[in-house]
KENUGU-692895 format. One record per residue (C-alpha): residue in three letters; x, y negated, z negated. Coordinates in Angstrom, 1 decimal, padded with zeros to 4 digits. Example, Ala and Ser with C-alpha at 12.3 -4.5 7.8 and 13.67 -1.06 7.14 Angstrom:
<rs>
r r:Ala&c1:012.3&c2:004.5&c3:-007.8
r r:Ser&c1:013.7&c2:001.1&c3:-007.1
</rs>
This chain:
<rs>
r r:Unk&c1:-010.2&c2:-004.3&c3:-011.1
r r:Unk&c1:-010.6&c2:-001.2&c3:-009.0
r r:Unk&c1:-007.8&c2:-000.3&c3:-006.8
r r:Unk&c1:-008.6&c2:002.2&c3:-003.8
r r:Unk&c1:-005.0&c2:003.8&c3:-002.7
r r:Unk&c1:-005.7&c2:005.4&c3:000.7
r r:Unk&c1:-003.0&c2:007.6&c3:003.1
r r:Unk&c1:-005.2&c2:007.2&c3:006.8
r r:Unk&c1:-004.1&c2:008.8&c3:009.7
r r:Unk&c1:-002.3&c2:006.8&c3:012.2
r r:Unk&c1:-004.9&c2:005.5&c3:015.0
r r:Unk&c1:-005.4&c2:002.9&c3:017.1
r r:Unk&c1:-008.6&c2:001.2&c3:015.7
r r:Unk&c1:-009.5&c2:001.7&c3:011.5
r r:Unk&c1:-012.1&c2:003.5&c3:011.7
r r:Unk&c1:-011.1&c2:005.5&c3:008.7
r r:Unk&c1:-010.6&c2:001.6&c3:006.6
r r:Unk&c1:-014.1&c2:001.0&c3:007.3
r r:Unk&c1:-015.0&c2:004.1&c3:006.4
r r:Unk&c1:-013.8&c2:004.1&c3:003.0
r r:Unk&c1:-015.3&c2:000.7&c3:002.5
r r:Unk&c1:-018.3&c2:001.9&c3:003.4
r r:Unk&c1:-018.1&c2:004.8&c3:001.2
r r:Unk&c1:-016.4&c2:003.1&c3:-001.7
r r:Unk&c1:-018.5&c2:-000.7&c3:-002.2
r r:Unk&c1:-017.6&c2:-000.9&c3:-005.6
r r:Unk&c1:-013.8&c2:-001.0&c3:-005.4
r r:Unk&c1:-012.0&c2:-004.5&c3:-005.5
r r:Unk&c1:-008.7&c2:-004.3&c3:-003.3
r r:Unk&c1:-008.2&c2:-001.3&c3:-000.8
r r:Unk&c1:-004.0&c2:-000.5&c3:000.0
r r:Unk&c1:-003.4&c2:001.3&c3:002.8
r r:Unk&c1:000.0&c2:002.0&c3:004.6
r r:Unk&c1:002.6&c2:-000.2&c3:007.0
r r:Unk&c1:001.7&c2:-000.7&c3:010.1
r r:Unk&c1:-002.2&c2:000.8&c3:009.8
r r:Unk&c1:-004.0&c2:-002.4&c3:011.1
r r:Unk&c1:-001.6&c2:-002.1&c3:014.4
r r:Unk&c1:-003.0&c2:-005.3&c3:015.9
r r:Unk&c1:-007.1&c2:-005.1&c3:014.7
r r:Unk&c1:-006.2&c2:-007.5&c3:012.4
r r:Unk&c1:-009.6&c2:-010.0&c3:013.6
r r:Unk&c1:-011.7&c2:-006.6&c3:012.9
r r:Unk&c1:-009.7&c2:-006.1&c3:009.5
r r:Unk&c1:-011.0&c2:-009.3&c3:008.4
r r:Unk&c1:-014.2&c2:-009.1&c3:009.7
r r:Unk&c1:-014.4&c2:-006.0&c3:007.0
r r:Unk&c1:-012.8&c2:-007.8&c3:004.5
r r:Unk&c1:-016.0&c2:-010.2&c3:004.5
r r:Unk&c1:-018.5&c2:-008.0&c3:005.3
r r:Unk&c1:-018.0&c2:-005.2&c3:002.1
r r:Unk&c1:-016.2&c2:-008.3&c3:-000.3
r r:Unk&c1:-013.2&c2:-006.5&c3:-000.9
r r:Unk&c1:-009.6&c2:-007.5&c3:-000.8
r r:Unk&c1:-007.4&c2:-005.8&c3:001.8
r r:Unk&c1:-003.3&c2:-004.8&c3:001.3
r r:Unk&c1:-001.1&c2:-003.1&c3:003.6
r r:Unk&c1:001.0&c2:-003.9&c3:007.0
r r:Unk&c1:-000.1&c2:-004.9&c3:011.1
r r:Unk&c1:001.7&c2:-004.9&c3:013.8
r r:Unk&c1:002.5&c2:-007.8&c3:016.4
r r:Unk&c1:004.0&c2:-005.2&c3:019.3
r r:Unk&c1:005.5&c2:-007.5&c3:021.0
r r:Unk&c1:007.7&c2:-009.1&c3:018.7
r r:Unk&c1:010.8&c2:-007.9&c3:016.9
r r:Unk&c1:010.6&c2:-006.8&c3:013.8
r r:Unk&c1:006.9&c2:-005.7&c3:014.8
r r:Unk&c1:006.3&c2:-004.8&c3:011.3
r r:Unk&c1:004.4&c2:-007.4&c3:008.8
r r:Unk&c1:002.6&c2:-007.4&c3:005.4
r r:Unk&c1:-000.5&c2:-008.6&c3:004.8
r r:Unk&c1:-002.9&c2:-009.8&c3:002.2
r r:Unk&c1:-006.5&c2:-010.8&c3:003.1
r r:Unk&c1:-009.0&c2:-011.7&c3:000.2
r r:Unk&c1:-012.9&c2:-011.5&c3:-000.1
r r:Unk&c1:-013.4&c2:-014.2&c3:002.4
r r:Unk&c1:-012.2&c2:-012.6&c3:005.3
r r:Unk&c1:-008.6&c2:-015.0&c3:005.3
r r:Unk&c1:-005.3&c2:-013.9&c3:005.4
r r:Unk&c1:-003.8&c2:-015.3&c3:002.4
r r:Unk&c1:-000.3&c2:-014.0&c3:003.0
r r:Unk&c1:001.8&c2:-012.2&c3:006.2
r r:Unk&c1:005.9&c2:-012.4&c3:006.2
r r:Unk&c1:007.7&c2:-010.2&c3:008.6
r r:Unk&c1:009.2&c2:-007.4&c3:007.2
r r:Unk&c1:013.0&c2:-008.0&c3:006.6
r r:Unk&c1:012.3&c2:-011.6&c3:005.5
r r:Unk&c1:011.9&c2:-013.3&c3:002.3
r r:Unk&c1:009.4&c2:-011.2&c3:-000.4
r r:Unk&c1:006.4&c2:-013.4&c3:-000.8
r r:Unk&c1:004.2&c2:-013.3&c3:-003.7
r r:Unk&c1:000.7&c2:-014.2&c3:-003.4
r r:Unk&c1:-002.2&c2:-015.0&c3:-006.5
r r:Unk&c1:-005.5&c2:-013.0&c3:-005.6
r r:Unk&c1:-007.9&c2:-013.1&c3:-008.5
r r:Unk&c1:-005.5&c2:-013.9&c3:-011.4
r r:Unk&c1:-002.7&c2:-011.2&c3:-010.4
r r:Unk&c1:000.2&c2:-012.4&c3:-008.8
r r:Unk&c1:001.0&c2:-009.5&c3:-006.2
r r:Unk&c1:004.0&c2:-009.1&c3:-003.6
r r:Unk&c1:005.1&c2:-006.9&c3:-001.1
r r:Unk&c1:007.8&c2:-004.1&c3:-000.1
r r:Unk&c1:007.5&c2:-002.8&c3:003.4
r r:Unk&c1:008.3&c2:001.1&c3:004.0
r r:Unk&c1:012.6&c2:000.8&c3:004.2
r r:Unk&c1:012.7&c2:-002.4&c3:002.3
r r:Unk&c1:012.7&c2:-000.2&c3:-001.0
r r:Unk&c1:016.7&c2:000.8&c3:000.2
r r:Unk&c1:017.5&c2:-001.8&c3:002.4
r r:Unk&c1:016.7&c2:-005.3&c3:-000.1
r r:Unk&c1:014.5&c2:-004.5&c3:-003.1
r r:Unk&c1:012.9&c2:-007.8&c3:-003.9
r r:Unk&c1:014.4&c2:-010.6&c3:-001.7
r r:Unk&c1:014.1&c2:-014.3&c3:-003.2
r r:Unk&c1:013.2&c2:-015.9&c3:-006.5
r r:Unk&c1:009.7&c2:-016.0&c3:-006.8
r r:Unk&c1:009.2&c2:-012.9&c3:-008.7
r r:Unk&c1:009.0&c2:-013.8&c3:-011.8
r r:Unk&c1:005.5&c2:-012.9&c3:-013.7
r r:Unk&c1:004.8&c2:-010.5&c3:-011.0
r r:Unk&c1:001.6&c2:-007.9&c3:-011.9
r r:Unk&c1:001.9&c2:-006.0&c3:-008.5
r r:Unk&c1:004.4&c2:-004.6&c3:-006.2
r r:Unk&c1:002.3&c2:-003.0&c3:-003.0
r r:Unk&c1:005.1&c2:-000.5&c3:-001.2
r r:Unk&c1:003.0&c2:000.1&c3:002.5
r r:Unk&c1:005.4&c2:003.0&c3:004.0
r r:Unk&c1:005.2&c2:004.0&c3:007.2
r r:Unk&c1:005.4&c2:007.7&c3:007.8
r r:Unk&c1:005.9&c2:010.0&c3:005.2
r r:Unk&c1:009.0&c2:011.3&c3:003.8
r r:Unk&c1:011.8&c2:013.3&c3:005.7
r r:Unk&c1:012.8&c2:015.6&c3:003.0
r r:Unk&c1:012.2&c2:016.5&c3:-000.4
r r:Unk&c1:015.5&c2:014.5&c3:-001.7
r r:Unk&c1:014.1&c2:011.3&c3:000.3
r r:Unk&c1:010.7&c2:011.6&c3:-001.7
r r:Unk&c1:012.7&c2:011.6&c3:-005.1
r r:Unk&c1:015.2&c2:008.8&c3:-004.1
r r:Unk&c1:012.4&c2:006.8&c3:-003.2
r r:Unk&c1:010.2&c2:007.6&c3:-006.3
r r:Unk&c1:013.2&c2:006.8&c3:-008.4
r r:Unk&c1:013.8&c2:003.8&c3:-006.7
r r:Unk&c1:010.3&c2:002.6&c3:-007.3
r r:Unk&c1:010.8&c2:002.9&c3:-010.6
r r:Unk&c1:014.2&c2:000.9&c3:-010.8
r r:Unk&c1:011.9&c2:-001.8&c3:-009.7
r r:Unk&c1:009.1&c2:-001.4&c3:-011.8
r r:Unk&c1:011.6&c2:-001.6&c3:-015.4
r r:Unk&c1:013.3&c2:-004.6&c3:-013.8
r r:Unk&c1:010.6&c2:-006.7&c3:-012.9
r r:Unk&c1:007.9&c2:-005.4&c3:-015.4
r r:Unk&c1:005.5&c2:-005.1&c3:-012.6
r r:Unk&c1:003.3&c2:-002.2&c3:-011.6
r r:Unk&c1:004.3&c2:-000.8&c3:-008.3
r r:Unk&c1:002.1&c2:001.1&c3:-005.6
r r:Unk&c1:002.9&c2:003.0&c3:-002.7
r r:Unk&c1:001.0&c2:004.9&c3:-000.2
r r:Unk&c1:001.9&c2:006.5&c3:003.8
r r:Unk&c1:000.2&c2:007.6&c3:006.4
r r:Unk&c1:-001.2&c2:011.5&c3:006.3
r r:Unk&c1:000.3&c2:011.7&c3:009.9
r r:Unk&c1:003.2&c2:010.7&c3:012.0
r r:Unk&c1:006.9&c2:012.2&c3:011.5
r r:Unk&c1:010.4&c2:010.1&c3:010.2
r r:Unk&c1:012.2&c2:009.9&c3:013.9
r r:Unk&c1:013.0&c2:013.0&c3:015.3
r r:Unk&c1:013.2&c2:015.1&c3:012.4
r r:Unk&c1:009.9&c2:016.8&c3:012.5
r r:Unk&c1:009.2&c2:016.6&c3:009.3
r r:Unk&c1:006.8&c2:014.2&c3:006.9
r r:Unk&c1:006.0&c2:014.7&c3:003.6
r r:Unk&c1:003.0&c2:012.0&c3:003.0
r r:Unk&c1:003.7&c2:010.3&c3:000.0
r r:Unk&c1:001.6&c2:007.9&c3:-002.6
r r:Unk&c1:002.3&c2:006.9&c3:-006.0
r r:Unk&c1:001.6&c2:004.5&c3:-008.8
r r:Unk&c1:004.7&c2:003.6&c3:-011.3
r r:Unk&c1:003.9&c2:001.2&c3:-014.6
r r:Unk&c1:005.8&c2:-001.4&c3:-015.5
r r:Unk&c1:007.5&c2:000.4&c3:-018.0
r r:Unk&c1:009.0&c2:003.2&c3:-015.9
r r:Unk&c1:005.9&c2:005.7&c3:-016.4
r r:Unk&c1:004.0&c2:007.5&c3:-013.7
r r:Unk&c1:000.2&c2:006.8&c3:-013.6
r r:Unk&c1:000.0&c2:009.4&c3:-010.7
r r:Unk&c1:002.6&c2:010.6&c3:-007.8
r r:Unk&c1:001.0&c2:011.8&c3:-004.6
r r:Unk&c1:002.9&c2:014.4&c3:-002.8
r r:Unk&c1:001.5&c2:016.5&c3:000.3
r r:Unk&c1:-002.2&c2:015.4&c3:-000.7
r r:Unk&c1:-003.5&c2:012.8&c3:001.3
r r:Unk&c1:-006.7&c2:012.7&c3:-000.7
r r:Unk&c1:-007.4&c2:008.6&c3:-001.5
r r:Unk&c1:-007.4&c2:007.9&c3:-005.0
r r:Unk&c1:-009.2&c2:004.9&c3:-007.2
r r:Unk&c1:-006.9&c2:002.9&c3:-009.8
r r:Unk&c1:-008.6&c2:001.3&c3:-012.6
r r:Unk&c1:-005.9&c2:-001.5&c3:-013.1
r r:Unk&c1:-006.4&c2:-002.0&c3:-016.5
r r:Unk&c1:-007.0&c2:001.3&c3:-018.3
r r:Unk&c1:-004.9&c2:003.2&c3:-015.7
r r:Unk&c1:-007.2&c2:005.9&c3:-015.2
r r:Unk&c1:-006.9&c2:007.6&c3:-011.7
r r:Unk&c1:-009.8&c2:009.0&c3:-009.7
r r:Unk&c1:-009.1&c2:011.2&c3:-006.9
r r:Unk&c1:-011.5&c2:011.5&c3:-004.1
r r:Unk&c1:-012.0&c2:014.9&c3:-002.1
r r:Unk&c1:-014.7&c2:015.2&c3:000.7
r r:Unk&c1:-017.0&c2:012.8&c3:-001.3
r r:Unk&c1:-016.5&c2:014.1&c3:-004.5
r r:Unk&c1:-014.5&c2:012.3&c3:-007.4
r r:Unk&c1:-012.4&c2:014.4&c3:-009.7
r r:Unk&c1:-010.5&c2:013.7&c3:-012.5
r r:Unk&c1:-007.1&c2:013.5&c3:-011.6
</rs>
């Protein structure tokens, strides 16, 4: 199964999701960061159908509170699974992996909430914007990690290029891939190139302007 891990800018429409699709029509799941979808989540699905690929990442309902969701929508063009963030970690079976979810700040603020995690093959992190200081990125990394040893799960994360951590002024976009065993398959820091996961041999691909290099 071929992962595509992608950092977009923030925007009001995803254009840049159905770019990649468009550009990438071998890949099986795309991940993309909290929040990206905003509320295009028809269109998202729409694309879903029309290039047969499996979409991961967050929306937005902007008028609710938390406004911040996961979702998970296969092949078909259905949403297959959508919690709000704070709540409950969900787990949801897409193609023989069992795959959950940890939105942006739930990484500090609740780790894997509930009991379903058992047998887990994924962890998608969506953050939001990237990091607010160099210390932040590690902590986070780390944490990652923690999680990955304790539940025997891979884990992936991915930001926006864009957008800054409150008023700091600062973002550091971040993306990463940790193995179940603690081990970095690739960390992403300041490069918000998209990059292709072979899940099973681990091999990364990153992609710049159209090209594919060996990461």
């Amino acid at each position: 199964m071929k992962l595509l891990i992608i950092q977009p800018k923030l925007e009001k429409h995803i254009e840049q999701l159905e770019a990649e699709l468009k550009n990438n029509p071998d890949v099986d799941v795309v991940i993309f960061p909290e929040g990206y979808l905003n509320e295009n989540v028809k269109k998202a699905c729409d694309l879903a159908k029309r290039y047969n690929t499996i979409l991961i990442g967050g929306h937005k309902r902007l008028q609710e509170r938390p406004k911040d969701r996961v979702i998970v929508i296969n092949r078909m063009g259905e949403i297959i699974l959508d919690r709000v963030k704070y709540s409950t970690t969900s787990f949801v079976v897409v193609e023989g992996l069992k795959i959950g979810h940890i939105l942006c700040d739930e990484l500090m603020v609740q780790g894997i909430k509930g009991e379903e995690y058992n047998d887990v093959d994924l962890i998608v992190h969506p953050i939001g914007v990237g990091m607010f200081s160099n210390e932040q990125f590690e902590e986070w990394i780390t944490e990652a990690a923690k999680i990955a040893i304790k539940y025997k799960t891979m884990v992936i994360g991915t930001s926006h290029a864009d957008g800054l951590f409150g008023d700091t002024g600062i973002s550091i976009p971040i993306a990463y891939c940790i193995d179940k065993d603690g081990s970095v398959v690739f960390i992403s820091e300041n490069d918000v190139r998209a990059r292709i996961l072979n899940f099973e041999t681990k091999e990364v691909l990153v992609l710049s302007e159209g090209l594919i290099l060996q990461d």
